[in-house]
N, C-alpha and C positions, 0 to 999 in steps of 0.2 A: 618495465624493469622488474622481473619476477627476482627473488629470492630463492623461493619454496616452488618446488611444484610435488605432483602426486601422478603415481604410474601405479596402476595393479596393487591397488591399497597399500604402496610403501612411498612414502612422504620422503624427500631427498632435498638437497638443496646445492647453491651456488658453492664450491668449496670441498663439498664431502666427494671421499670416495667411494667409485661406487662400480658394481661389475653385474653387469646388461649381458644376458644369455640372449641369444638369437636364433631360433628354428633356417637354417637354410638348406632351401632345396635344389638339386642337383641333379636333374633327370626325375628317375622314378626311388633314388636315394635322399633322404634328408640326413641332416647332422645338426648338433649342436656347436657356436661359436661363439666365445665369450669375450668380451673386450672389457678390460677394466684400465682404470684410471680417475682420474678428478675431474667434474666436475666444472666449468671456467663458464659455463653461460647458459641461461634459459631464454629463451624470446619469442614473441611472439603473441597470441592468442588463439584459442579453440577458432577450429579446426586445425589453425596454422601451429600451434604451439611447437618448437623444437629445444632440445638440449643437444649442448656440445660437450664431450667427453675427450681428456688429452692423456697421450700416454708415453712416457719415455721409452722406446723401440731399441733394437739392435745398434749400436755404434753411437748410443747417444741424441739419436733423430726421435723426434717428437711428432707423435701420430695425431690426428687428432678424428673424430665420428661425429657426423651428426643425427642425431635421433630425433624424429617424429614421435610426439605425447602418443597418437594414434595409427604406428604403424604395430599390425595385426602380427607380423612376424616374432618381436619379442616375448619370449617365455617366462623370465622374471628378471628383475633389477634386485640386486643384493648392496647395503650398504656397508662398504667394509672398514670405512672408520669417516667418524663424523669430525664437519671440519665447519660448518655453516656457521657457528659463534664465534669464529675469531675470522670470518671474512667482514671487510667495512667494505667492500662494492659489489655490484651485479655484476660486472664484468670483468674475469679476472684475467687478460689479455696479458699482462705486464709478467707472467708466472713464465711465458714463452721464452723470455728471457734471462729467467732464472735457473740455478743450480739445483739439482734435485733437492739438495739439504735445505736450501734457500725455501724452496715451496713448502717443506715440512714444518716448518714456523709456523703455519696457517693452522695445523694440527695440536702444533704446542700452543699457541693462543687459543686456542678453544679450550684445550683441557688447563689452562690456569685459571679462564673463565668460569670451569662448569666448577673446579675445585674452591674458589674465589667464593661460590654464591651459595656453595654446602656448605662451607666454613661460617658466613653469615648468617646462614639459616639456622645452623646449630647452637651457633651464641644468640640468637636471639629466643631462641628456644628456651635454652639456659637459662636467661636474666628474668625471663617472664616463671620460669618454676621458682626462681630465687624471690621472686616480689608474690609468690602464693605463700612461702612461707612463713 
């Protein structure tokens, strides 16, 4: 039960979103196809290792990819908002059932988390300048 994994030197996790460009070929044509979404599961182990990426579609249907750590077709993984500190499981299956705004809570819990730990860092900063005094 991964959390974190690592693709083409960007570290991503269970939770964040994230948008996977793809090289596909088409005859003696290639193009670029990008799929973005969240995030819901890592598993596995090298060589087997895959990520699942889920994405709300047309009329409300729910897409979802799975990606090999090790398939050679991917051109780069971009993370477009981090979500990995306010998920509590590896496996976030139960989001399938949720409303889009529903699964944006995973996003607000992260950033009250990341806000939370600056705030404490700053006043501890603070009280330690105030006892040099």
């Amino acid at each position: 039960m991964a959390l974190r994994g690592q693709l083409k030197e960007v570290d991503f996790g269970v939770g964040d979103k994230v948008r996977v460009t793809q090289r596909i070929k088409e005859g003696d044509k290639s193009r670029e196809a990008t799929f973005e979404g969240m995030v819901i599961k890592i598993k596995g182990r090298n060589p087997g290792k895959t990520f699942t990426v889920r994405k709300i579609a047309e009329a409300g249907i729910g897409v979802e990819r799975i990606f090999p750590f090790n398939l050679p077709s991917i051109e780069r993984i971009t993370v477009v908002k981090e979500g990995t500190k306010g998920v509590k499981r590896s496996k976030l299956y139960f989001t399938r059932e949720k409303a889009p705004t529903e699964v944006d809570m995973i996003y607000k819990r992260a950033a009250v988390r990341k806000a939370f730990k600056e705030n404490k860092k700053s006043a501890k900063l603070g009280s330690a300048s105030k006892k040099n005094k």
